[in-house]
Legacy VTK file of the C-alpha trace (Angstrom):
# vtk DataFile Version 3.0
C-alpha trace
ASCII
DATASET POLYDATA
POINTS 652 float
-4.432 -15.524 19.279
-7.402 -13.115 18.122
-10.619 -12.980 17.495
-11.357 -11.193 14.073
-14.011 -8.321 14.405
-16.129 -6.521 12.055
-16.332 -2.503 11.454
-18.475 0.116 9.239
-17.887 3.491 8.057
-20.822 6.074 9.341
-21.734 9.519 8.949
-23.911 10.821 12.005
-23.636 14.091 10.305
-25.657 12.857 7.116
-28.183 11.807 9.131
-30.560 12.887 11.200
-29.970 12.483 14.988
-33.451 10.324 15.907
-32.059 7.825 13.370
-28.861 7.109 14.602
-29.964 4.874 17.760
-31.810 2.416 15.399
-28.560 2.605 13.130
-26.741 1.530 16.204
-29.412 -1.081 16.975
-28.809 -3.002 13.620
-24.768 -2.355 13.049
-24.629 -4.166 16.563
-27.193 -6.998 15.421
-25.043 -7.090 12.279
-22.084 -8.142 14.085
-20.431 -5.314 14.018
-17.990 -4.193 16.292
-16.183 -1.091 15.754
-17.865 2.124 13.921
-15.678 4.743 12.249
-16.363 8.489 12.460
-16.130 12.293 12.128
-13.276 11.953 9.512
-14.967 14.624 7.114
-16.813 16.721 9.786
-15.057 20.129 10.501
-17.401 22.148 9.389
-19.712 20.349 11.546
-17.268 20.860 14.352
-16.636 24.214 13.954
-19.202 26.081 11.692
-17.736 29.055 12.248
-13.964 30.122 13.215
-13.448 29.508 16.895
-16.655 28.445 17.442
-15.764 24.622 17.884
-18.858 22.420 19.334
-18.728 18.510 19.264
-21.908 18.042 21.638
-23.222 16.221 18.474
-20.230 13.921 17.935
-20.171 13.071 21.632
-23.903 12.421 21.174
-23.537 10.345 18.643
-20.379 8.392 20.154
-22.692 7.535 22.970
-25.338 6.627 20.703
-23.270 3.961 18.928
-21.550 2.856 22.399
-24.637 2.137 24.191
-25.359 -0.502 21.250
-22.154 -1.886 22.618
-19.848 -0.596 19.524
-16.764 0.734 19.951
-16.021 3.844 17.954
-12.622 4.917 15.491
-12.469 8.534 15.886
-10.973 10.039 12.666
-9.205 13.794 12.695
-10.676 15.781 10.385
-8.177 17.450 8.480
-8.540 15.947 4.990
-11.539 18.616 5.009
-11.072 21.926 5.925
-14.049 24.357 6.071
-14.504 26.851 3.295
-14.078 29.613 5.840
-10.520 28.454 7.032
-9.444 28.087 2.981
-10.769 32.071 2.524
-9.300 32.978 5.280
-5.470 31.897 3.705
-6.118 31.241 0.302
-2.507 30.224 0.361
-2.958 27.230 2.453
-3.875 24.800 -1.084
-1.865 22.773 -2.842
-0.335 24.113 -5.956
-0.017 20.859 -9.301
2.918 20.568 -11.009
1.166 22.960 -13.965
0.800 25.805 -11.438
-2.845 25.699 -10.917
-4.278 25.779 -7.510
-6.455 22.500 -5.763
-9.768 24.600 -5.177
-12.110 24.019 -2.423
-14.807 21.757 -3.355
-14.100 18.193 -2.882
-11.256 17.278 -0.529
-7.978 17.306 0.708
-7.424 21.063 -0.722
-4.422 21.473 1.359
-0.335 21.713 0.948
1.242 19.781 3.942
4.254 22.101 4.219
1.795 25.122 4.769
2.748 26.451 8.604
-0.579 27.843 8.859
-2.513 24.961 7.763
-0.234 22.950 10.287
-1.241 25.265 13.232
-5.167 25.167 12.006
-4.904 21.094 12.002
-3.320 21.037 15.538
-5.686 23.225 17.081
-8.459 21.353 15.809
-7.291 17.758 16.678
-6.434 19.221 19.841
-9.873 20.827 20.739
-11.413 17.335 19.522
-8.975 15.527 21.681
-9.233 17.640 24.859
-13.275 17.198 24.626
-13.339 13.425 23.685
-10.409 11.986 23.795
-11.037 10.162 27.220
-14.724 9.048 26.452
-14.661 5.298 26.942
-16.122 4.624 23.733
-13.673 5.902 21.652
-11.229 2.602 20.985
-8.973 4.427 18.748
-8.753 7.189 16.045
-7.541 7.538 12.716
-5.477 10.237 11.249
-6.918 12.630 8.393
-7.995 10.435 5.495
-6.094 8.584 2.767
-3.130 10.567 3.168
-1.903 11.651 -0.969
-4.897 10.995 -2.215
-6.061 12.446 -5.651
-2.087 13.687 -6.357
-1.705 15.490 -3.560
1.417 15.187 -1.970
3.561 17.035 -4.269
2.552 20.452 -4.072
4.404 23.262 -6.402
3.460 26.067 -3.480
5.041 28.897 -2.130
4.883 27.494 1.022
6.420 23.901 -0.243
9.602 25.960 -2.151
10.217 27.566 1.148
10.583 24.309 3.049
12.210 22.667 0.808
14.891 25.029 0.573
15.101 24.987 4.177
15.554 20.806 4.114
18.077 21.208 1.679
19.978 23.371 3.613
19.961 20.820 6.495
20.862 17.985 4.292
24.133 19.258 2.098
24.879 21.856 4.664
26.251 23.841 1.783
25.652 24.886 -1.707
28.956 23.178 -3.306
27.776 20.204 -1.300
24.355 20.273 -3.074
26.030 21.022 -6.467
28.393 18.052 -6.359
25.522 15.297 -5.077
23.648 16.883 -7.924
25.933 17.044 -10.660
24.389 20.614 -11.755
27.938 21.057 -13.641
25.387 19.199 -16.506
23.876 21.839 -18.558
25.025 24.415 -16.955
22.820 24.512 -13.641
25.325 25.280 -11.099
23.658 27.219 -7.673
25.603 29.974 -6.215
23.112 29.782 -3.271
19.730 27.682 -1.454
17.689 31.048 -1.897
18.253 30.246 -6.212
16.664 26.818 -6.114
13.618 26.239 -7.509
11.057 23.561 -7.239
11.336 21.248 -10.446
8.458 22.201 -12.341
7.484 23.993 -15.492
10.898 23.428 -16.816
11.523 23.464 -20.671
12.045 19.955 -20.556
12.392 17.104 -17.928
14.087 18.296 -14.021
17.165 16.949 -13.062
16.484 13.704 -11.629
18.516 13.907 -8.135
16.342 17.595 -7.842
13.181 15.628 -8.824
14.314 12.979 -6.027
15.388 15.086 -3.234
11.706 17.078 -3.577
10.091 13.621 -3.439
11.472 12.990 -0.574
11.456 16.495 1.143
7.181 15.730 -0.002
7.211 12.411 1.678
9.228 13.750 4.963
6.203 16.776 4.912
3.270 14.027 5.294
5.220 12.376 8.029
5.885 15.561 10.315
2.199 16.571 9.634
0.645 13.367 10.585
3.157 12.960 13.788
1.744 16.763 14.941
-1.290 15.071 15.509
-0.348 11.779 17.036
1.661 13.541 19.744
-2.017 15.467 20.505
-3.373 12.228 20.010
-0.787 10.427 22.670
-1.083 13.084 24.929
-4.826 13.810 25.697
-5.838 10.827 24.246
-3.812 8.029 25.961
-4.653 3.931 25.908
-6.881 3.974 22.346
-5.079 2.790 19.406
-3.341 5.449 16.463
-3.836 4.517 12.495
-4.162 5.709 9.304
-5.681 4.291 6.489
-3.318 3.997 3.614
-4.263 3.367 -0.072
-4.485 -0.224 -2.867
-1.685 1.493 -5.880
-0.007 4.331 -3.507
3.383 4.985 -3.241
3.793 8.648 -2.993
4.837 8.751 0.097
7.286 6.252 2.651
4.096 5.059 4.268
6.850 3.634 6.540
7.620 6.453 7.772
4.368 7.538 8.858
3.151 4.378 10.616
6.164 4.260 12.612
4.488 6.791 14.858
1.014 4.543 14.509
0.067 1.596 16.806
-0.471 -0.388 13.047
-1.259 -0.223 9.894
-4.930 -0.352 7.844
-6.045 0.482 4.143
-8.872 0.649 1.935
-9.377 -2.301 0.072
-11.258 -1.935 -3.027
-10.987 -5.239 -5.281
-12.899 -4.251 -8.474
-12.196 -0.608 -8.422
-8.479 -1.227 -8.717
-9.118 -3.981 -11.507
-10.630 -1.515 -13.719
-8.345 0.776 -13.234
-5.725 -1.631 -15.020
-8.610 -2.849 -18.235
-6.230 -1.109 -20.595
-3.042 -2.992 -19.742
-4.166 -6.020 -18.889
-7.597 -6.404 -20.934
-7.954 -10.361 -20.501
-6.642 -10.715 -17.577
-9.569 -8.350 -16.223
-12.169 -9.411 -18.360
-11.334 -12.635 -16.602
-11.530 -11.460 -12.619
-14.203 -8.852 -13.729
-16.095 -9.165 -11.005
-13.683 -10.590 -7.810
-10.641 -8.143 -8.349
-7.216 -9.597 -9.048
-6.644 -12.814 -7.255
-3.190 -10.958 -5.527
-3.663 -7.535 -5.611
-5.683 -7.714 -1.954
-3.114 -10.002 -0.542
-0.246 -7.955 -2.088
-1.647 -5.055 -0.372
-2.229 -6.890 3.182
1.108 -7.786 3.719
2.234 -4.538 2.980
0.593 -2.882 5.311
1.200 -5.742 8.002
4.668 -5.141 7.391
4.437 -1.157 7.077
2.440 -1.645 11.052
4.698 -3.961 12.359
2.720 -7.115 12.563
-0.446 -5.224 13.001
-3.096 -5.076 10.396
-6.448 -3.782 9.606
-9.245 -2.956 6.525
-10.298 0.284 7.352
-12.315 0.249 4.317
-13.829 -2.896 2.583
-15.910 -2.185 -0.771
-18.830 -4.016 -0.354
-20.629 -3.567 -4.198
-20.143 -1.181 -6.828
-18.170 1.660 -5.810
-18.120 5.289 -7.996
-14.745 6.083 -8.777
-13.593 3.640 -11.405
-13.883 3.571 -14.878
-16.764 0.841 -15.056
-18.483 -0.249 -11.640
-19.662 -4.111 -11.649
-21.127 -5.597 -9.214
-19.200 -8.182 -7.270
-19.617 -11.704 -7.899
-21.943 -12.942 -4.998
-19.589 -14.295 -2.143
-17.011 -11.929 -3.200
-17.445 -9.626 -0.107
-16.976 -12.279 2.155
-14.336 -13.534 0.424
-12.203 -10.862 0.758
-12.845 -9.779 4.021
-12.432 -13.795 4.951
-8.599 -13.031 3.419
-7.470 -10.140 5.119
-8.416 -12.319 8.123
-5.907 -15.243 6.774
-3.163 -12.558 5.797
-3.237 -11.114 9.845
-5.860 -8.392 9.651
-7.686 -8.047 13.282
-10.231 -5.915 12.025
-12.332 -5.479 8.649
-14.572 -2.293 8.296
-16.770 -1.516 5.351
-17.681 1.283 3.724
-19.978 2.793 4.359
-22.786 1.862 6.302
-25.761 3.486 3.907
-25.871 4.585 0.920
-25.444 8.481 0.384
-28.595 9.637 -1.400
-26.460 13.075 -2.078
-22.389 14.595 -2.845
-19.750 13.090 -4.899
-20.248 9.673 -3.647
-24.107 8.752 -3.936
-23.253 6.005 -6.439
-20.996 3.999 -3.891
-23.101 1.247 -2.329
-23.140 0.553 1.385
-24.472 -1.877 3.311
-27.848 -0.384 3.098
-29.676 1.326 0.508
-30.573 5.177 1.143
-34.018 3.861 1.898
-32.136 1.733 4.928
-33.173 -1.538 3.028
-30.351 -3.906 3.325
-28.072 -3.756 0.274
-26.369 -7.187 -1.141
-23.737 -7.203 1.207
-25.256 -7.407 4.152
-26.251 -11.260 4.060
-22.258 -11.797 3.118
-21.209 -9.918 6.448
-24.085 -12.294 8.165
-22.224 -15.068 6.820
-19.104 -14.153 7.488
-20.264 -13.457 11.390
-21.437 -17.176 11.432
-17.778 -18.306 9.696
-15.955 -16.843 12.218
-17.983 -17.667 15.191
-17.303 -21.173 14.069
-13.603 -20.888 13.905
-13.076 -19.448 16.805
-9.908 -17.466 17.571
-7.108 -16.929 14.505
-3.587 -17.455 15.264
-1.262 -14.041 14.686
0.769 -14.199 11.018
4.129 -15.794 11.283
7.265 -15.093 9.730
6.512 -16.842 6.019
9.099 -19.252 3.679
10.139 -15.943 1.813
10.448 -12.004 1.295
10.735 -9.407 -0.967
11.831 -5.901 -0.099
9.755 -3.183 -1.035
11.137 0.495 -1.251
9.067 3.982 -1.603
11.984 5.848 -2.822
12.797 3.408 -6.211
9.162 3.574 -6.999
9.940 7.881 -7.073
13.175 7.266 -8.414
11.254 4.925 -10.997
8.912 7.064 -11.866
11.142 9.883 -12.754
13.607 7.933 -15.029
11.807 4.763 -16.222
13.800 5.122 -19.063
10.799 2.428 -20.667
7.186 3.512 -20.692
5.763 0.683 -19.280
8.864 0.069 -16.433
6.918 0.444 -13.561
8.959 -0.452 -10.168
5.330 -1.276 -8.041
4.675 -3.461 -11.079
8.154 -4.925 -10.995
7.517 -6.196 -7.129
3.489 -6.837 -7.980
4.768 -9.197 -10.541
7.485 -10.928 -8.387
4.515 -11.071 -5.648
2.181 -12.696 -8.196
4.764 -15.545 -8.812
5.181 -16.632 -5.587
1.434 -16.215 -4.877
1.003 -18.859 -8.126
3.493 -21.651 -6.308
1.154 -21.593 -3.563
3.642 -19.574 -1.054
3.277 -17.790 2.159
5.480 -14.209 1.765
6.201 -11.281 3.659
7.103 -7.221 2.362
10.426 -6.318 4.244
11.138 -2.678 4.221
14.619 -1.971 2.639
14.949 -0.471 6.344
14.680 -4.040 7.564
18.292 -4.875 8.946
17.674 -8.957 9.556
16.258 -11.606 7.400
17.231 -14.152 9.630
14.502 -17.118 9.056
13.744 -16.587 5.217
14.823 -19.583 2.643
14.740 -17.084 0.288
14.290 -13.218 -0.232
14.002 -10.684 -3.459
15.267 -7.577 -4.358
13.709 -6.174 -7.461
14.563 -2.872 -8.990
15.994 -1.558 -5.631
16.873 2.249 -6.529
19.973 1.817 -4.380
21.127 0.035 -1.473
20.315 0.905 1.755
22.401 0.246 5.159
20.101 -1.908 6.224
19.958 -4.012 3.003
23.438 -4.550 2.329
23.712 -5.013 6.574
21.056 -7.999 5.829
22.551 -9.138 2.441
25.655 -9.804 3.892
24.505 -11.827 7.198
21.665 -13.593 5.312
21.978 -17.535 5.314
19.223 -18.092 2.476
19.104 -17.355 -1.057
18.850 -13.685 -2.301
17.617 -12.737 -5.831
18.480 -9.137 -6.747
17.654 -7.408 -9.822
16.939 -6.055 -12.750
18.060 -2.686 -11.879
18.945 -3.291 -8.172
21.890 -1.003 -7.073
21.913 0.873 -10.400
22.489 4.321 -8.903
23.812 5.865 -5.186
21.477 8.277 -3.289
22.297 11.070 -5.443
21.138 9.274 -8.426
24.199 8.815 -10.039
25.373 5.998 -12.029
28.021 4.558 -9.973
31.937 4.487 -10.912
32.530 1.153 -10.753
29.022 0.011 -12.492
25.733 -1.795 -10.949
25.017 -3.259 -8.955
27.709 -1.699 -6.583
28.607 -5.247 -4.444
31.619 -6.208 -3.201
33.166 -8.998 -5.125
33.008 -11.578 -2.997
29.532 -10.803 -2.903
28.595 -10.803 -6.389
31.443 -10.360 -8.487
29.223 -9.382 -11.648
28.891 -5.970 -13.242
26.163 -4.243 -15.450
27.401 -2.968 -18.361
24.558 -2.282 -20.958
21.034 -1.831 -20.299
18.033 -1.863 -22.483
14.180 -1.094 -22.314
12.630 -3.141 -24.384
8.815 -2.051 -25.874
5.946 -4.263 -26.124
6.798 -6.203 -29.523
10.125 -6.701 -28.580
11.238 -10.223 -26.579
14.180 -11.611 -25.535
14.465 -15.613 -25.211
15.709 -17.053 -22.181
17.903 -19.405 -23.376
14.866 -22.675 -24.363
14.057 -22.076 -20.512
9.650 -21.512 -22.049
9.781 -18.061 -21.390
11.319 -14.352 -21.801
12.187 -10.827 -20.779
10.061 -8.151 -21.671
10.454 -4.296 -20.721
13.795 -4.683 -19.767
17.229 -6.073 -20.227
20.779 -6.117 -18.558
24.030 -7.350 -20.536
26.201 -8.471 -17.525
29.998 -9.498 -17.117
31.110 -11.806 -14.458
34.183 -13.045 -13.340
35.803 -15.890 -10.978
33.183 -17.524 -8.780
30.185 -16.730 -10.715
28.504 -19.266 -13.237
25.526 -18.176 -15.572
22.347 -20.073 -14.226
20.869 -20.161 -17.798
22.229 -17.828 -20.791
20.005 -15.834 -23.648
20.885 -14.710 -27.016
22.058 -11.398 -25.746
24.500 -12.771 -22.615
23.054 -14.316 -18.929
20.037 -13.793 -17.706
20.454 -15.083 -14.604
24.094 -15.287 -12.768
24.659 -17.375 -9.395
27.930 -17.067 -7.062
27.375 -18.781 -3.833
24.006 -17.831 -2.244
23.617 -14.709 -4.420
21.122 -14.528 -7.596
21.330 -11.471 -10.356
18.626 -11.318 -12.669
19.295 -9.722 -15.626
15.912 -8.608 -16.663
12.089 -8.560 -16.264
10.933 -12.053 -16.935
7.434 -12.901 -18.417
4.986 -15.027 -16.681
6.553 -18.323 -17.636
10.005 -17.294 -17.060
8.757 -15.527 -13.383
7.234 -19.411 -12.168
10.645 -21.431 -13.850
12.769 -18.586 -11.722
10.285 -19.143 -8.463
10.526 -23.334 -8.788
14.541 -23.282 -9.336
14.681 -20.963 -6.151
12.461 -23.185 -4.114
14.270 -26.131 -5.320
17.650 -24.713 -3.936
16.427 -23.937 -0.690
13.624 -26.704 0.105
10.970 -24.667 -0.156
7.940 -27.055 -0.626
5.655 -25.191 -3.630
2.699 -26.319 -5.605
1.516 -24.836 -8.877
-2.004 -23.427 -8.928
-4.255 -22.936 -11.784
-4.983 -19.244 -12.357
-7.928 -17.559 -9.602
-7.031 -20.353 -6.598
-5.214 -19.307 -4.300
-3.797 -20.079 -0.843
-2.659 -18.666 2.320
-1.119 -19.870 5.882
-1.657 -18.713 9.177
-0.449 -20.491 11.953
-1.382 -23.907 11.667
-4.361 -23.524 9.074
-4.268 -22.806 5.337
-6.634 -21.097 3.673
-8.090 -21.349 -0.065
-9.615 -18.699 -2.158
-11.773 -19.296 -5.070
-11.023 -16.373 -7.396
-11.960 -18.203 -10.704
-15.290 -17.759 -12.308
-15.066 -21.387 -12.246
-15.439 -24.384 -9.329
-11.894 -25.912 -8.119
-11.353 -29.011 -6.466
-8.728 -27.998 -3.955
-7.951 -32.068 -3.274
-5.982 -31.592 -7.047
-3.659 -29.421 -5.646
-2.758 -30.226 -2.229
-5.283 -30.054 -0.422
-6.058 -32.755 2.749
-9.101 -33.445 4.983
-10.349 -31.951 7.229
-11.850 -29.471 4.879
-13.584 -26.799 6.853
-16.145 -23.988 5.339
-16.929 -24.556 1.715
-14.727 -27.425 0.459
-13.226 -29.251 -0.734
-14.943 -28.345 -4.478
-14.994 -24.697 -4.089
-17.546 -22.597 -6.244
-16.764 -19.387 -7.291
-15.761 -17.008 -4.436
-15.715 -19.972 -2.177
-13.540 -20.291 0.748
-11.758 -23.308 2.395
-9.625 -24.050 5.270
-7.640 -26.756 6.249
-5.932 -28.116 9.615
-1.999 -28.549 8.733
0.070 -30.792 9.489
LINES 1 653
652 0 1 2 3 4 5 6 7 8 9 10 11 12 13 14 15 16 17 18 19 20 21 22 23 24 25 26 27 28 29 30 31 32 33 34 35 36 37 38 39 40 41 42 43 44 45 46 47 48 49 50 51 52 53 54 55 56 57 58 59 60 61 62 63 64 65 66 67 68 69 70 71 72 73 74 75 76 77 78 79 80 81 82 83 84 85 86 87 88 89 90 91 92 93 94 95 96 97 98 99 100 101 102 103 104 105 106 107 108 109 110 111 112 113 114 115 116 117 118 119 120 121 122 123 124 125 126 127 128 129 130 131 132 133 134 135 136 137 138 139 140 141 142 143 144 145 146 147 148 149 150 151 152 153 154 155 156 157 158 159 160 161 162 163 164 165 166 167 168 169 170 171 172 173 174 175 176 177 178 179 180 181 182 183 184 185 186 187 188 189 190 191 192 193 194 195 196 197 198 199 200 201 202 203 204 205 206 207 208 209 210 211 212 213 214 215 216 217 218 219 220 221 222 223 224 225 226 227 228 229 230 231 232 233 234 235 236 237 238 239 240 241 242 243 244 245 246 247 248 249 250 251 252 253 254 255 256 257 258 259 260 261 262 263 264 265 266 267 268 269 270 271 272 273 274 275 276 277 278 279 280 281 282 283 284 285 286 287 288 289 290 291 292 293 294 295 296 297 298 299 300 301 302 303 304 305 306 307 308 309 310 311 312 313 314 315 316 317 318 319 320 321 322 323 324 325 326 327 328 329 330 331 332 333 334 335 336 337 338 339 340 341 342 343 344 345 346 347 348 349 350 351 352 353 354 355 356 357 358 359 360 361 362 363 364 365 366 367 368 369 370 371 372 373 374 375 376 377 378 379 380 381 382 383 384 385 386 387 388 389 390 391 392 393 394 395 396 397 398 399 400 401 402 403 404 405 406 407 408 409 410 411 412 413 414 415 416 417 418 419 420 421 422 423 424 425 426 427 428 429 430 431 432 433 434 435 436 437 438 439 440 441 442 443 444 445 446 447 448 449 450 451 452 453 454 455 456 457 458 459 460 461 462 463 464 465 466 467 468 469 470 471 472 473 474 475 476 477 478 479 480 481 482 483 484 485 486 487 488 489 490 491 492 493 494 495 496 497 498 499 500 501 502 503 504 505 506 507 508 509 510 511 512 513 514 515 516 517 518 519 520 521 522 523 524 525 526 527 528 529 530 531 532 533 534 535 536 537 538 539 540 541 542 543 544 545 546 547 548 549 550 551 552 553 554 555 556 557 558 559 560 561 562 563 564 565 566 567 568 569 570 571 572 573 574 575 576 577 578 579 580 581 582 583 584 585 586 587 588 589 590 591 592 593 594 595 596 597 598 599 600 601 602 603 604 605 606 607 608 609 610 611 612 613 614 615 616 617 618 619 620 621 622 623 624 625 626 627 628 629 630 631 632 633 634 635 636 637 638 639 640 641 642 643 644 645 646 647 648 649 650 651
């Protein structure tokens, strides 16, 4: 059981000193619990080289304590100094053109630079040693929105180095690297490590297992940085909690990875930002959610991260009104901020923080809105979070997530592999799971991301596999002990590690398994459709021809072979299925394993923790959640929920 809390973001540094007490004051008479800080503040820390002084930050930390806040101390190595970056001009990150990531915003730094590496450990350690036991610091936060702005793949000096060096450890020898490769294809045989270089400004595309292995050398370079600092962190530091705040859209890196070393998981949720992001491919569908965000892409993103922290969640950033960033900045639709933050609550969160406190009146960011104006009038928000204070006062404490009806696994590497051979423009393999996400969401289910580390899925009725790159250990070790239903595909086990079309065809399962082979594929562009078989729907983007034999019947056929096979417990989808297809696959899957579903209309949508559900009014419409399942006691705003309204009900 918990008791859900309520953060902000703050900048003592912006601000000056005699102001931050009465800042305290009202965060605290806000509601507010935790504060976050110092994330961007090294040049505050240390104006000049060696010359590190955090009597203001300690200040400050005692400022916001004695208002009986707890404070999230951040590291602040998204931001190095301009004096640090003159002093080895080396230390940025190069893009995949060759240009150099100048000072003058943020996160102008290659993570496989040594000396950058040394720079960030002296400086988290210096913070640590002077801090790191105050009693108001609860916990800290690593960097900032690790990858952010395309920054973990750097073309460097200092990133070719390394990543000759990891090759090295991983094939032990050239011929070894040559074969997993396949460089005998156009001629690109390696007589040694010291010839490779990083797969760039080539004539035409890399080779894709060279693309691969430097994603991955990228991704294992964010993980080794960020676990320099958490051993500081662990050791001078001890008893406060370790995060990171991940990103909504991000998959440049195994964010698994990282918060392995973390006590959890949090993000930055920003609903409306991400929405316009996507106008251009989905132009209705946003004109539609406008101003609440996408009715899953918050809850898509919470379970994520739940799973990617290991049961424990929180928002370390909440938008609370127009933010700067996107392509067009609406407002939110009035309840929306309470709404959402009322959601990460019902999807496990323990903690949502918003940013920022006030408004900047100055920098890159003076058109995101906080909760206050720059003139310290309260901005929209703030009556939402008073709300929300007075919701969850009423509820009491939450119950912690349990393990939900069904699963999909989610991998970092096929959305790299993915990305470098979509083979179809618009094959996307984070849209691929988004869209298997958004089906389940639409029956009204409960679902938890798996990693495709996760060994057991003991407990599920059903789990997917969509566009897995290629199997992991773990997964097939799950596949094959797994009781429920399993839906693989399109794409799943279409290549081995090394990228390479296996010898004996996809999906590469043991007959008794799934004795079914791909043998054609297809990408299929936008005015191109493929019936499924009178079933009211189709596959777009993509499409498998399959051959099966004994023990495997086609679930429903198309015009160009099955699209959909079955032997035993075992599903194979043959291709990407539109919205209509997606909800007949979801209903015949629930109605194999008794999972109880219930179709909603499109913005309502539904949640279960513990013994409550919760309902969330996306729709620019009001919903009476009675029609669709719904049974008294009806707690909150129902049972005829306006737009952005929220409802909760006792079960069972």
């Amino acid at each position: 059981m918990t008791r859900p809390t309520l953060g902000v973001c703050y900048y003592p540094e912006h601000w000056p000193e005699s102001q931050w007490a009465e800042d305290a004051r009202r965060m605290s008479a806000l509601g507010l619990t935790y504060v976050r800080v110092g994330e961007f503040a090294w040049s505050h820390l240390e104006p000049e080289p060696g010359a590190v002084d955090a009597t203001w930050l300690r200040h400050a930390i005692e400022t916001l304590a004695s208002a009986g806040l707890k404070v999230v101390l951040g590291t602040p190595t998204a931001t190095p100094p301009k004096w640090l970056v003159d002093s080895m001009p080396d230390m940025v990150a190069i893009d995949e053109m060759g240009r150099p990531r100048r000072f003058g915003s943020r996160r102008h730094y290659c993570f496989s630079h040594a000396g950058y590496r040394r720079e960030c450990i002296r400086i988290v350690e210096a913070l640590a040693r002077r801090l790191g036991d105050h009693p108001g610091i609860a916990a800290w936060q690593t960097d900032n929105e690790y990858g952010c702005h395309n920054t973990v793949l750097s073309y460097s000096a200092s990133a070719l180095e390394g990543f000759r060096d990891w090759l090295k450890e991983r094939y032990g020898d050239i011929g070894a690297l040559n074969d997993a490769w396949g460089t005998a294809f156009w001629s690109m045989t390696y007589r040694s490590f010291a010839e490779i270089d990083l797969p760039n400004l080539t004539v035409t595309e890399a080779h894709p297992a060279h693309r691969l292995d430097f994603w991955r050398y990228s991704s294992d370079q964010v993980a080794t940085f960020d676990a320099a600092q958490v051993d500081i962190l662990r050791r001078f530091s001890p008893g406060r909690l370790i995060l990171h705040n991940y990103m909504g859209r991000f998959a440049d890196f195994d964010h698994f990875k990282v918060a392995a070393e973390h006590d959890g998981a949090t993000w930055d949720s920003y609903p409306i930002g991400f929405l316009s992001e996507r106008r251009e491919r989905e132009p209705e569908h946003a004109a539609h959610f406008v101003r609440q965000g996408d009715p899953d892409f918050q809850a898509f993103h919470h379970d994520l991260y739940r799973a990617a922290g290991r049961g424990r969640l929180w928002v370390m950033e909440q938008q609370p009104g127009p933010v700067n960033w996107a392509p067009w900045n609406p407002a939110p639709l009035p309840g929306m901020v309470r709404l959402w933050s009322m959601e990460a609550f019902a999807h496990g969160a323990e903690t949502v923080s918003y940013f920022r406190w006030r408004q900047a009146p100055f920098g890159q960011e003076q058109m995101h809105t906080g909760l206050l104006r720059p003139d310290s009038s309260h901005d929209a928000a703030v009556a939402e979070v008073s709300s929300l204070v007075a919701d969850i006062a009423s509820l009491g404490t939450f119950e912690e997530a349990s393990q939900a009806p069904v699963a999909i696994v989610f991998d970092y590497p096929s959305d790299w592999a993915w990305r470098i051979q979509p083979q179809g423009a618009d094959f996307n393999y984070s849209d691929l799971i988004f869209e298997t996400y958004r089906a389940l969401r639409r029956a009204g289910l409960t679902i938890d991301i798996l990693s495709s580390r996760a060994e057991d899925w003991s407990g599920y009725h059903a789990v997917f596999v969509p566009g897995l790159f290629a199997w992991t250990r773990e997964t097939l070790k799950a596949l094959s002990r797994f009781e429920g239903v399993t839906i693989i595909g399109p794409r799943t086990g279409s290549r081995d590690r090394n990228f390479r079309i296996p010898d004996d065809l996809p999906p590469i399962l043991p007959e008794h398994i799934l004795n079914a082979r791909v043998i054609t594929t297809q990408s299929l562009p936008p005015e191109v459709a493929i019936d499924a078989g009178g079933r009211n729907g189709h596959f777009i983007r993509w499409f498998e021809t399959l051959a099966h034999g004994d023990g495997v019947e086609p679930v429903f056929n198309t015009p160009e072979g099955p699209g959909l096979l079955r032997q035993d417990r075992i599903r194979y989808l043959a291709g990407w299925p539109d919205t209509k297809l997606f909800d007949r696959i979801v209903a015949d899957v629930a109605a194999d394993t008794g999972i109880a579903i219930t179709a909603l209309p499109d913005g309502l949508r539904r949640r279960e923790l513990g013994s409550w559900r919760f309902w969330f009014n996306y729709a620019p419409t009001p919903v009476d959640i009675r029609r669709h399942g719904a049974k008294k006691p009806i707690l909150l705003d129902g049972p005829v929920l306006k737009p952005a309204g929220i409802a909760l009900e006792q079960r069972g």
